[in-house]
N, C-alpha and C positions, 0 to 999 in steps of 0.2 A: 504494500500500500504506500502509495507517496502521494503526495498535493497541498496545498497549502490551505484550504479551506476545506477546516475538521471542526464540525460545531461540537460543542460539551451539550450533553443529555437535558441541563438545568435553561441553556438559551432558546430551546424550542419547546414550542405548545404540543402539547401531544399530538395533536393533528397533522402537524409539521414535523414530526417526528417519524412518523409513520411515513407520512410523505418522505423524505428523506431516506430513509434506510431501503422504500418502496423503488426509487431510483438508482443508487446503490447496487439491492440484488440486481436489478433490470438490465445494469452495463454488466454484472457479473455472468450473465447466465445468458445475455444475447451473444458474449464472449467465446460462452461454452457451445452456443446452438448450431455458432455458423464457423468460430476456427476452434472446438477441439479444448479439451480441458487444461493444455498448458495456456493458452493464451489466458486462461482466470487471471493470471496470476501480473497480466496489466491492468487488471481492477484496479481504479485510483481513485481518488477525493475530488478532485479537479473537474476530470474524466466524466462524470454524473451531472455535470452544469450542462452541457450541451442536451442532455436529454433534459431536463428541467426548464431547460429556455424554448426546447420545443413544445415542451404539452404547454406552458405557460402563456404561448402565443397562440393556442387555438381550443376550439371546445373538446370536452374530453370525450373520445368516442366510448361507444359500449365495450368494445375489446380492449382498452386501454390499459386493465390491467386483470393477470391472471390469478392464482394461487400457487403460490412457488411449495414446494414440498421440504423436509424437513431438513436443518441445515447446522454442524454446528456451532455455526457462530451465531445463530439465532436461538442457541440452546436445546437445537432439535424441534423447534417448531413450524407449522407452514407459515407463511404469511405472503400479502399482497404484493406484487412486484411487476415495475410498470414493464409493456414492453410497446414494438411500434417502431418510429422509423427516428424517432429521437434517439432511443435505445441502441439503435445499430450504427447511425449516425456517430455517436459517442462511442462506441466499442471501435470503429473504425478508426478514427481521430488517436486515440487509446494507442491500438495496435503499433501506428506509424511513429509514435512520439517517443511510446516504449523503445521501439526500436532503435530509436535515435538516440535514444539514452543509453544503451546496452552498449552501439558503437562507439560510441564516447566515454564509457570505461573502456572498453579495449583498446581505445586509442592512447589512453592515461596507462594504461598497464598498473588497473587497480584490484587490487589485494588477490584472489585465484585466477584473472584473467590477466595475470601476467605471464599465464604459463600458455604453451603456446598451442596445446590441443586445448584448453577450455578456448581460450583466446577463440580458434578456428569455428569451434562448435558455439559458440555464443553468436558469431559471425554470422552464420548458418540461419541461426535459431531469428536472427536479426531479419533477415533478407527474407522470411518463412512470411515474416507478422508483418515484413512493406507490400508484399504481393495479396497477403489476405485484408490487410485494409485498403487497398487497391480495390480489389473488388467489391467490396460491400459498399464501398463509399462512388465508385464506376456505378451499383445498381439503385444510390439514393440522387444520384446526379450533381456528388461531390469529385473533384479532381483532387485526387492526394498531391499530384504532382508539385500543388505550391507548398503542401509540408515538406516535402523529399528534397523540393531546392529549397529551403528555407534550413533544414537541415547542412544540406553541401554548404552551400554560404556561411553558416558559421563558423566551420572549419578554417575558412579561408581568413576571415574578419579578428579571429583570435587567433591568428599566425601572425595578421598584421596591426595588430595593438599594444600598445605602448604607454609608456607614463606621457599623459596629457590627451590619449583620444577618449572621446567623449563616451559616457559609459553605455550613453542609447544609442552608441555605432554598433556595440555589441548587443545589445539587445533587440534590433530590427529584428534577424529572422523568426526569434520566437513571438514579437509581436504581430510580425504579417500572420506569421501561422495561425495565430489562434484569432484575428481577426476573422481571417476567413471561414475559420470553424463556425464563430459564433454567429458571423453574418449567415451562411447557410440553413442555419435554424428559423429564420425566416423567411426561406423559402421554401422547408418544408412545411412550416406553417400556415403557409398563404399570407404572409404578412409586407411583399416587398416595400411597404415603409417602411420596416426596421431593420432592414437592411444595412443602412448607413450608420445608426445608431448603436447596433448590437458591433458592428465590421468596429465603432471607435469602443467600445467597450471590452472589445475580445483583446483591440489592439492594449491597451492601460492594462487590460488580466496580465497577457502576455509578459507586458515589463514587468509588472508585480512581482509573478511566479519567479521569470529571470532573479529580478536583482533580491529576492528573500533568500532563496537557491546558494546564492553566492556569496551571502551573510551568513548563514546558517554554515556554510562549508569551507569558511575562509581560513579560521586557523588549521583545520585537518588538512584542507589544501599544501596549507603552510609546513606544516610538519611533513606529508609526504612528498612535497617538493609538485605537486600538482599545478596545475596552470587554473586563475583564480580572475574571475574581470574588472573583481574590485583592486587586487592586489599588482595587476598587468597594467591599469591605465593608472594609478595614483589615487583611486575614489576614496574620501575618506567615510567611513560609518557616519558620517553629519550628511555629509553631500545626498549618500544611498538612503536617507531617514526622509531628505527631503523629496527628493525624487520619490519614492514610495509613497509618502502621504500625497504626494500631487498624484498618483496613479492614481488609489482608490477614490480622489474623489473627482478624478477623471471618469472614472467609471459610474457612479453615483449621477452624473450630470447627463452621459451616454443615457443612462436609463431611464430617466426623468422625458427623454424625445421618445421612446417608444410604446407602444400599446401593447399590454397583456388581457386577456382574460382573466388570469388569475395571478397576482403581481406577487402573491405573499412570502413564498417560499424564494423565489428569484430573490429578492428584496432583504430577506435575511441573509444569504449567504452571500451576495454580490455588495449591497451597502453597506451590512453590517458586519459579517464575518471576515471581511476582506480586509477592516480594523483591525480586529480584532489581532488576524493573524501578521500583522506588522506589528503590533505593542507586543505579542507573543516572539517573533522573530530578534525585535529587538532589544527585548528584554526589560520593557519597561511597565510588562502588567501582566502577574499571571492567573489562572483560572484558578480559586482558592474552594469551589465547589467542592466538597467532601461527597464522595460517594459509598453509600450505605457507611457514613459514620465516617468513614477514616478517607483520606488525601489518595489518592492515584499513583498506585507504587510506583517509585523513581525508574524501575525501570520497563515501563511498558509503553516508551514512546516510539515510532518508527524505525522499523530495524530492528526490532528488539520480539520477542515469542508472540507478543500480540500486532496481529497484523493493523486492529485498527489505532492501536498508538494511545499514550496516556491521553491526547488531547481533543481523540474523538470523541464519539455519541456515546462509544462504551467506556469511556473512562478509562482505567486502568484492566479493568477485566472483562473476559469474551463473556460472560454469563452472571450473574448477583440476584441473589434474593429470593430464587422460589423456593417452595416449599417440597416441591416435586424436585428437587436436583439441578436446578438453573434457573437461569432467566431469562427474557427473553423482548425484543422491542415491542411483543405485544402482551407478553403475561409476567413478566421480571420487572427488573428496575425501571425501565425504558417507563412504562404504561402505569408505574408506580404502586403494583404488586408485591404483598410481601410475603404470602405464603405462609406455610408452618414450619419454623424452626430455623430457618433462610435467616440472611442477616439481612435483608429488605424488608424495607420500608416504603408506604406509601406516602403520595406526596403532602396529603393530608394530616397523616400523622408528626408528630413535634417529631424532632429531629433527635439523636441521644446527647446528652449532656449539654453544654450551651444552647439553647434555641429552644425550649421548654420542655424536655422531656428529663427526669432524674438524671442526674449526673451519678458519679463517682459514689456508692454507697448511699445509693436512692436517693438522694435529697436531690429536691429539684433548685435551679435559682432562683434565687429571688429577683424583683423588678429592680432596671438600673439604677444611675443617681441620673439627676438632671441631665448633665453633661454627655457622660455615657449615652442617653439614649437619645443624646441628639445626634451624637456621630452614629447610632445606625439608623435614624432617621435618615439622616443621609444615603447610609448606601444601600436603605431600602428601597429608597426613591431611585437613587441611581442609576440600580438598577431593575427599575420595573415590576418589581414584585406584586404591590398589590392589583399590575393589570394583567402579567403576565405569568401567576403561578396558580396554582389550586387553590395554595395556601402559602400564607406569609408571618412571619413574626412579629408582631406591636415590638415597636423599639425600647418603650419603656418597661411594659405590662411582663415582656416577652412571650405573650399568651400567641396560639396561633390562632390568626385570621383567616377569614371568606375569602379569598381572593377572585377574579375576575376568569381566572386560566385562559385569557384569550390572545390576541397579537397585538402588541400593542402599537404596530404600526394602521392596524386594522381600528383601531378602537381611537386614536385620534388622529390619524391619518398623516402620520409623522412623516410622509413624504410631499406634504403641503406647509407643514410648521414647522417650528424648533424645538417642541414642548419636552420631547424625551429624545430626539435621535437629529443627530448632524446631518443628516442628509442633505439640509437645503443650500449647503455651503454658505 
């Protein structure tokens, strides 16, 4: 799993949740339908936007989504999962990108493909998934051809970079590339107004992805002598923080020009999650959500046994809280089930220890002092709670409250205001 937009379980409304994981399995399993059960394993975070921007641009058909069979990172349960020509569209995309990223370790000669039969067979394995996204993207009347040169061009543009060229010299191809992805979801949609608008949106994703890529990988770059585009043209972490915030709200402004049918789910992970994952990247705000009680073991972020990473939907762990032996996005943690004997919790019930449930040898807290419970007035409000949870905690009282559990982009229409969300720049 790689991408840069991994929402945590506590930023989405259950509905959006479902939706979410429902697009997810969708690029997973259109992956397996038409190239073959290795290809799963281009499943990505990213990968999922293209199918999300295509149901979002038109009405949902009756086939839209199926019953996917039991799986287990859904803890062995079925659940909904979109499928359709977003689906494949994005599987596609997926295919040619992975691939490009495969030959760009073997070009690094990084960690087992420095040896020269994986090297050759990764090579292989590469050129397998540009010929199968070829065709599915040939049968939805996408040309991969502008990924594959977008891809060669980079080669060439980070051969030829140096202290002082400009860091968006390097990031062109991956911006054309995903331009064009995301503009093509309006044509499957029947949308060509948004055409232009999603083509500037994909292009801002594109840099995004690039230059967080290149932050996240600059000192192991460093240490293994790798080639780095912050480190090649002189960008300093101020320069790349501001370039990033101008992406995302490049993107934010992109999406303000086009028309959805249904905007909400687009809207959290493109306006808001795209924040998110820059103050994440650069390390200036992390996700302090406990899940079922305790923090998201340190080591189950990308790369690491759990494929979806500390910082996705499942937190730290593939399964939490049921009572039957897991969990699951629609009966475990996710849907806020807690089973028998499970260590979940539903979202209704207090929380354990701080947040009204006994602490430490039963006793429960007591209400704060003045002060105390302004400062979590504050980061109740902050962060949405009482529009956007089930239930939320009185800051003073600490008693749990009614909450709204809806979107709060939906509920005052925060992509017209400033009331709870930056969007309007």
């Amino acid at each position: 799993m790689f991408g840069i937009v991994r929402p945590c379980a506590h930023r989405l409304t259950e509905g959006l949740r479902v939706e979410w994981m429902a697009h997810l399995c969708g690029l997973c399993l259109a992956l397996r339908a038409d190239h073959g059960q290795l290809a799963r394993v281009v499943t990505n975070y990213d990968g999922l936007i293209i199918s999300v921007l295509t149901e979002a641009q038109s009405e949902r058909a009756p086939g839209a989504r199926r019953t996917a069979g039991p799986c287990p990172l859904r803890g062995m349960r079925t659940a909904p999962v979109a499928r359709g020509e977003g689906a494949k569209l994005a599987a596609a995309v997926s295919l040619v990108l992975a691939s490009a990223k495969v030959r760009d370790h073997v070009t690094d000669r990084d960690g087992l493909l420095a040896r020269r039969p994986l090297a050759a067979a990764a090579r292989r394995v590469a050129a397998g998934w540009d010929r199968a996204g070829a065709r599915t993207g040939s049968a939805l009347g996408f040309d991969t051809a502008v990924l594959l040169d977008a891809v060669d061009r980079q080669a060439g543009l980070e051969a030829s970079a140096g202290p002082g060229t400009s860091l968006l010299t390097v990031t062109e191809p991956t911006e054309t590339a995903t331009a064009a992805a995301f503009a093509h979801t309006a044509v499957l949609a029947g949308r060509p107004g948004n055409t232009v608008p999603l083509a500037e949106a994909g292009r801002f994703f594109g840099r995004l992805a690039h230059l967080l890529d290149a932050v996240e990988d600059q000192e192991q770059d460093a240490a293994s002598g790798a080639w780095n585009p912050l480190t090649a043209t002189g960008t300093s972490r101020a320069e790349a923080r501001r370039l990033a915030d101008d992406a995302v709200h490049g993107v934010r402004l992109a999406l303000r020009e086009a028309e959805f049918t249904d905007h909400r789910l687009v809207h959290v992970l493109l306006a808001h999650e795209l924040a998110v994952a820059v103050d994440r990247t650069f390390g200036t705000v992390s996700c302090t959500h406990r899940h079922e009680g305790r923090a998201a073991a340190p080591g189950s972020g990308p790369g690491t046994g759990n494929p979806y990473g500390g910082g996705g939907l499942y937190g730290g762990r593939l399964s939490e809280g049921s009572g039957n032996g897991g969990g699951s996005p629609d009966g475990g943690r996710l849907s806020g089930g807690s089973g028998n004997g499970g260590g979940g919790r539903g979202d209704g019930d207090p929380p354990p220890g701080p947040g009204g449930a006994p602490g430490p040898g039963g006793r429960r807290p007591g209400p704060r002092s003045f002060l105390g419970g302004c400062g979590a007035a504050l980061l109740v409000c902050g962060t949405c709670q009482p529009c956007c949870r089930e239930s939320w905690e009185g800051p003073w009282s600490r008693r749990r409250r009614k909450g709204l559990d809806g979107n709060c982009c939906e509920l005052c229409n925060c992509c017209e205001c400033s009331c709870c969300c930056p969007c309007d720049g």
